[in-house]
C-alpha positions in Angstrom: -17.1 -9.0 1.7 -15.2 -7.9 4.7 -14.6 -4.2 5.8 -12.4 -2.5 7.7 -13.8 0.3 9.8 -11.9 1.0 12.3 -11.0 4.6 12.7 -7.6 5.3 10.7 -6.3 8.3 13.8 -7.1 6.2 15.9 -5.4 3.1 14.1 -2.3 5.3 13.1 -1.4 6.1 16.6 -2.0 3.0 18.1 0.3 1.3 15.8 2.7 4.1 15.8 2.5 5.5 11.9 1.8 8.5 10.5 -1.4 9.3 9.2 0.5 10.6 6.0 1.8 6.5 5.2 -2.0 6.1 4.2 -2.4 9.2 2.5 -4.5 11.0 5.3 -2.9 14.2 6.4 -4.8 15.0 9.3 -2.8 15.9 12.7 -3.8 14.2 16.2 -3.9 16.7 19.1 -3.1 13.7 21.1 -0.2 12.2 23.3 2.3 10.2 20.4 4.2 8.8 23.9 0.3 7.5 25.0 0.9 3.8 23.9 4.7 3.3 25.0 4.4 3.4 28.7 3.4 -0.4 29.2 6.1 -3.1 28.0 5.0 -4.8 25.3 6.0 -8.8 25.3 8.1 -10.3 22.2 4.8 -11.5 20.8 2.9 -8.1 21.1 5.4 -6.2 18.9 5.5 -8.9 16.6 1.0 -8.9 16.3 1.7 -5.1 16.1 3.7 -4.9 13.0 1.8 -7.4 11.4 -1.2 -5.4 12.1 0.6 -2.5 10.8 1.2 -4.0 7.7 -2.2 -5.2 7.2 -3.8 -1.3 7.9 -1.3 -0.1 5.7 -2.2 -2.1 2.3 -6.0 -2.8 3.7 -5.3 -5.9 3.5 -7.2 -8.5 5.7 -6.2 -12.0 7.8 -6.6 -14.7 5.1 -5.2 -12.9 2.1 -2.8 -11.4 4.0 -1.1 -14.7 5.3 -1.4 -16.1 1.3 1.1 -13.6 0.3 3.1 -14.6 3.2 2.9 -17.7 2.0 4.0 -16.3 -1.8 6.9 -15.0 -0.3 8.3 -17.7 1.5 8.5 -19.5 -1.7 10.1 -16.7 -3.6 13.6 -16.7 -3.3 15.4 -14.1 -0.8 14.1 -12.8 2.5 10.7 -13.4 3.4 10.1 -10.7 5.1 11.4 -8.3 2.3 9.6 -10.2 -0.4 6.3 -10.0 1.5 6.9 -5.6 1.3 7.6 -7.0 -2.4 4.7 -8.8 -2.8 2.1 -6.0 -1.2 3.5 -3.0 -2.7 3.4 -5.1 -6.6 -0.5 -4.9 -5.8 -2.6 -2.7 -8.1 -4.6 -1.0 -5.5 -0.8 0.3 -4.0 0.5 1.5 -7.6 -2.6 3.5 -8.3 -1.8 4.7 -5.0 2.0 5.5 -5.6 1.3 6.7 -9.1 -0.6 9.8 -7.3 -4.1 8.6 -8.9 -5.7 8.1 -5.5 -5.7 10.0 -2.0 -5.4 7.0 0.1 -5.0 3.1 -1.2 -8.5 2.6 0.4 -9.3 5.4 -2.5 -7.2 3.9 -5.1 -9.0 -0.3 -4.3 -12.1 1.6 -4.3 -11.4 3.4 -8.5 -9.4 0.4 -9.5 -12.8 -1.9 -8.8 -14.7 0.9 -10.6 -12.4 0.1 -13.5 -10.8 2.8 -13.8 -7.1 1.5 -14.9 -5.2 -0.7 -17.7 -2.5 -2.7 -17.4 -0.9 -3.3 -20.4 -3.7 -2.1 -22.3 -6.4 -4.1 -21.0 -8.8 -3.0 -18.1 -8.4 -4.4 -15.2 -11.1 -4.3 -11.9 -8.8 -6.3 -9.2 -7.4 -4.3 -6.3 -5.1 -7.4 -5.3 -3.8 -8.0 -9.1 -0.2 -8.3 -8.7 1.9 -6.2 -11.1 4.9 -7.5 -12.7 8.0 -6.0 -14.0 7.8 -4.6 -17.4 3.8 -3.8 -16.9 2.5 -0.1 -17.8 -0.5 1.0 -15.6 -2.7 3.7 -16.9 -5.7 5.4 -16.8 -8.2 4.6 -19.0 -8.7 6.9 -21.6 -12.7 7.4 -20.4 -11.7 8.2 -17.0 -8.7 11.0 -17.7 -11.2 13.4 -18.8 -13.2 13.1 -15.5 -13.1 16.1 -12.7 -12.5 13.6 -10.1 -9.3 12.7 -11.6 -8.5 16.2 -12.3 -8.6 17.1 -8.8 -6.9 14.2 -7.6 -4.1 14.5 -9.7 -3.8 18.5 -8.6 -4.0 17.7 -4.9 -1.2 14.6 -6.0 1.1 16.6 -7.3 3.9 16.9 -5.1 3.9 13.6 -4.0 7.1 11.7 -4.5 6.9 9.2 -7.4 8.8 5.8 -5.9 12.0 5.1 -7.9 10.6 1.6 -9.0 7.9 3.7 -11.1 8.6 5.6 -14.6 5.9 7.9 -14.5 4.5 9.5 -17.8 2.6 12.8 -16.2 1.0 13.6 -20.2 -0.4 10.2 -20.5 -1.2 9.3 -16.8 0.2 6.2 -17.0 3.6 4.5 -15.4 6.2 1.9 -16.4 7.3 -0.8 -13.5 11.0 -0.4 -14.1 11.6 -3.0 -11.2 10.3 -5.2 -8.5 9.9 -2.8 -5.7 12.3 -3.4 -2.2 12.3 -2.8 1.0 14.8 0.5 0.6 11.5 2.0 -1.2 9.1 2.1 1.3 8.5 5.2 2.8 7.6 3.9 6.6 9.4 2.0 9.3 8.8 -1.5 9.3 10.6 -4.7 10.5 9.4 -7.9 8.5 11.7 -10.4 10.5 9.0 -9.8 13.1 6.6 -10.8 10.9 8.1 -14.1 9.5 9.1 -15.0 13.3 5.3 -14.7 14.4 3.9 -17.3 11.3 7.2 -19.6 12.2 5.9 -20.3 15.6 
């Protein structure tokens, strides 16, 4: 299986996002202003928030341009139903729900087997969600000091609006389909669907 190593600072500021977006909170001591000085062509902002995109959800080439693929279909926006379509992932709601530290955390416990849907465990990072689904915890894992501490260092992170969390049971509800209004990072998906409609 592929991995991503690059290093995520170094990745962050090259793409222009904060480390936060990916659940580090480290601070760079470097120039933010380093990477805008050149001009960067039509194509190379479109590559750079693809690339974002991809960091963002760890998400690689080939599966990446399937769900761009999903999306087009889907009726709507493409652009907006591709944020739709990453953020419905299972990693990413682990992630949300405060269960992980980063989503390269939260793929790493979901393939461990560490969360339900609906009652049944499930071990697929890229399982998409739908609405109506309840995510948990498995009841094995809540007792766990790992979780214990993740969910204390969690704990004041903001719980998207899409997501009815249930804090006693660790679990959460999709109320909805997640949009484009509930991301918490800049992004411009018409770039995105203009570079795969060349």
């Amino acid at each position: 299986m592929a991995v991503n190593r690059d290093p995520i600072l170094k990745r962050c500021r090259y793409l222009g996002i904060s480390p936060a977006v990916v659940g580090i909170s480290k601070k760079s001591n470097r120039n933010p202003n380093a990477n805008t000085r050149r001009k960067v062509s039509e194509y190379g902002m479109q590559l750079k928030e693809k690339q974002k995109l991809k960091f963002i959800y760890g998400v690689l080439e080939k599966p990446f341009y399937h769900y761009f693929e999903i999306a087009s279909k889907m009726e709507g926006q493409a652009g907006n139903n591709l944020i739709t379509v990453l953020e419905s992932r299972l990693d990413n709601i682990a992630f949300r729900m405060g269960m992980a530290l980063t989503r390269r955390e939260a793929r790493q416990l979901v393939t461990h087997g560490h969360f339900t849907v609906n009652g049944k465990k499930v071990d697929i990072p890229s399982y998409r969600v739908k609405a109506g689904d309840v995510v948990a915890l498995r009841d094995k894992s809540k007792s766990s000091a790992k979780f214990k501490n993740i969910v204390e260092q969690t704990n004041g992170r903001v719980i998207p609006l899409w997501l009815e969390m249930n804090k006693e049971q660790l679990s959460a509800k999709i109320v909805r389909m997640p949009a484009i209004e509930d991301v918490d990072y800049e992004v411009a998906p018409h770039l995105i669907v203009e570079l795969y409609s060349k």
